[in-house]
Each structure stands twice: as structure tokens, then as C-alpha cells.
C-alpha positions in Angstrom: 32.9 -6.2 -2.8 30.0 -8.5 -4.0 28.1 -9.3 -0.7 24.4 -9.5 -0.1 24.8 -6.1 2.3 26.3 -4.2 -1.0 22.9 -5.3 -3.1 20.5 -4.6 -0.3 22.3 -0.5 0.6 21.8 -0.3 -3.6 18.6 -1.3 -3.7 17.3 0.6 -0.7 19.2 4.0 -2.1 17.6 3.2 -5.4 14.3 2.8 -4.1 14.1 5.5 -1.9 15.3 8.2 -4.6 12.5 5.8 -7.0 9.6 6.6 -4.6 10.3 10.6 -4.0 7.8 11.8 -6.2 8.9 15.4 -7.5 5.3 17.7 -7.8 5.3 21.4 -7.3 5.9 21.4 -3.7 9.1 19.2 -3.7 10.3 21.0 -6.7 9.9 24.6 -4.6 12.2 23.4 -2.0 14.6 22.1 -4.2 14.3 25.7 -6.3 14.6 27.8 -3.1 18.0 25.5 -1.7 19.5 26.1 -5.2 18.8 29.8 -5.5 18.9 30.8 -1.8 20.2 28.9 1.2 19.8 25.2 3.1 17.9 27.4 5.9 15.2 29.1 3.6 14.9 25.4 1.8 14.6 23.9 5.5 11.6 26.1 6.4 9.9 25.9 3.1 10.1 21.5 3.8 8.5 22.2 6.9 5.2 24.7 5.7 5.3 21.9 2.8 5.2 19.4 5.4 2.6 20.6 7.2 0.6 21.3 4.4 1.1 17.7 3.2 -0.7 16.6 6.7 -3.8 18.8 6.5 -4.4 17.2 3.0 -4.2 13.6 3.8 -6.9 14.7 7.0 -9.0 16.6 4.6 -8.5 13.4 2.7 -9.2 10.7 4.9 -11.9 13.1 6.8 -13.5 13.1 3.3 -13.4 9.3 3.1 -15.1 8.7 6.0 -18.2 11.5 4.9 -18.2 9.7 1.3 -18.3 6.2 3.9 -21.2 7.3 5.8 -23.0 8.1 2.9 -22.9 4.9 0.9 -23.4 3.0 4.2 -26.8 5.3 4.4 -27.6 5.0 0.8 -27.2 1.1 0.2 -29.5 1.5 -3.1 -26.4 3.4 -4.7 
């Protein structure tokens, strides 16, 4: 089987498991789906989820505070 459809689902698989990066949180639910269940893993993804959100707003809430400031400041 050497069509163009077998080289685009291998590189899509391969890209997706190359872009997954594993930091503390990931590696928690991983840790709690090996040692304990699928449903305490499942819960844990979701509090990491959620956690993941309110840092990209602190994030881009911060961006625009550090915006408004240079825009204020233009001798910096």
C-alpha cells in the first residue's frame, strides 16, 4: 500500500504525537491513568484543561498591560 493517503495518515499521526509536549501536567494524567483508572485520568485532563485556559488569559491579559505600557512609554 504506497499511496499518497498512507504518507499523509503517517505524517499527521507523527506530527501530532511530535507536537504533544509532555510537562508536569500531561505527565500527571498519564501517571494517574497508569496507577488508577481512565475516569480519575479523565477528570484530572479536565482541571488540567481548565487550568491550561486561565494561563494563556493571564497570558494574553498580561500582553496587552505590557502593550499599553510601551504604547504610553514610546521613549522605552
Amino acid at each position: 500500500m504506497d499511496t499518497p493517503l498512507l504518507y499523509f495518515i503517517v505524517g499527521l499521526l507523527a506530527r501530532m504525537l511530535g507536537t504533544i509536549p509532555l510537562g508536569p501536567i500531561n505527565l500527571t494524567v498519564v501517571k494517574t491513568m497508569v496507577d488508577h483508572s481512565a475516569q480519575w485520568g479523565t477528570e484530572i485532563a479536565i482541571v488540567a484543561s481548565l487550568i491550561e485556559i486561565l494561563e494563556a488569559l493571564i497570558a494574553i491579559w498580561f500582553g496587552m498591560v505590557i502593550s499599553r505600557f510601551l504604547e504610553s512609554n514610546l521613549e522605552i
